[in-house]
N, C-alpha and C positions, 0 to 999 in steps of 0.2 A: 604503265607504259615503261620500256626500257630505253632510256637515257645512252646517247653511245658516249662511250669512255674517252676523256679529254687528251686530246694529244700529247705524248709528251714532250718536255721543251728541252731543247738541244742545249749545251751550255753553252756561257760566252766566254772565246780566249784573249786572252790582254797578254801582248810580250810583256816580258820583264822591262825596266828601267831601273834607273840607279836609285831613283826613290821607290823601288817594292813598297816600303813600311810602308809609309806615307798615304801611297793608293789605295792600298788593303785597309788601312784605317778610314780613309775619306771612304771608301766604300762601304764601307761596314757600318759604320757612322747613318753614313745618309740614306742607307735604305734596311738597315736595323736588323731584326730576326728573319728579314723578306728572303734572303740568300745566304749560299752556301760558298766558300769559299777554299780553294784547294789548290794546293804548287803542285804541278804535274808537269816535269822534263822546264822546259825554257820557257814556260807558261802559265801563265793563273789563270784556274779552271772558275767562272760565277754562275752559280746554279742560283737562277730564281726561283721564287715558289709559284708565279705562278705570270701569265701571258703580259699582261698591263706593267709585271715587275720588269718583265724582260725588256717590255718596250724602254721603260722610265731609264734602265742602267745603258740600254744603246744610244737612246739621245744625252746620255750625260759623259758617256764615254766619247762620243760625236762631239758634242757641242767642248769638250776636255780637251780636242785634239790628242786623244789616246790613241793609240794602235790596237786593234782587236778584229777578232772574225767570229763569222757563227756558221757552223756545221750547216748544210743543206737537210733537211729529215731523212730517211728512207722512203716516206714515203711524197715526198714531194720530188722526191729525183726522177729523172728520165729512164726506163724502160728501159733496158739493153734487148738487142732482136737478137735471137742465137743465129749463128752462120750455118 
């Protein structure tokens, strides 16, 4: 039987603050090899490995009072109707 392929997961963005280091360390720390971490423009890009990671780094980024957002997928967005 053919298995369909696991979505892939959007990253999470984190503005910057004056304590960068700090974050990027408490992050890395507390969820270890789970993600990827990258500065891209005004923002720090957290790539989890994998759905469960995602959730644990938004409720800790939530429950943190960080600032962050997460891209809608392609395919979970709304339909454009051509005119």
């Amino acid at each position: 039987m053919i298995e369909a392929p696991e979505p892939k997961l959007t990253p999470i963005m984190v503005r910057y603050t004056d304590n960068l280091k700090e974050q990027i360390a408490e992050i890395s720390n507390q969820f270890e090899d789970d993600v990827r971490i990258k500065l891209a423009g005004e923002q720090l890009k957290i790539f989890p490995a994998n759905s469960d990671i995602h959730r644990a780094i938004t409720k800790y980024l939530t429950d943190g009072k960080i600032e962050f957002y997460v891209i809608t997928p392609k395919n979970q967005r709304p339909l454009k109707k051509p005119c």
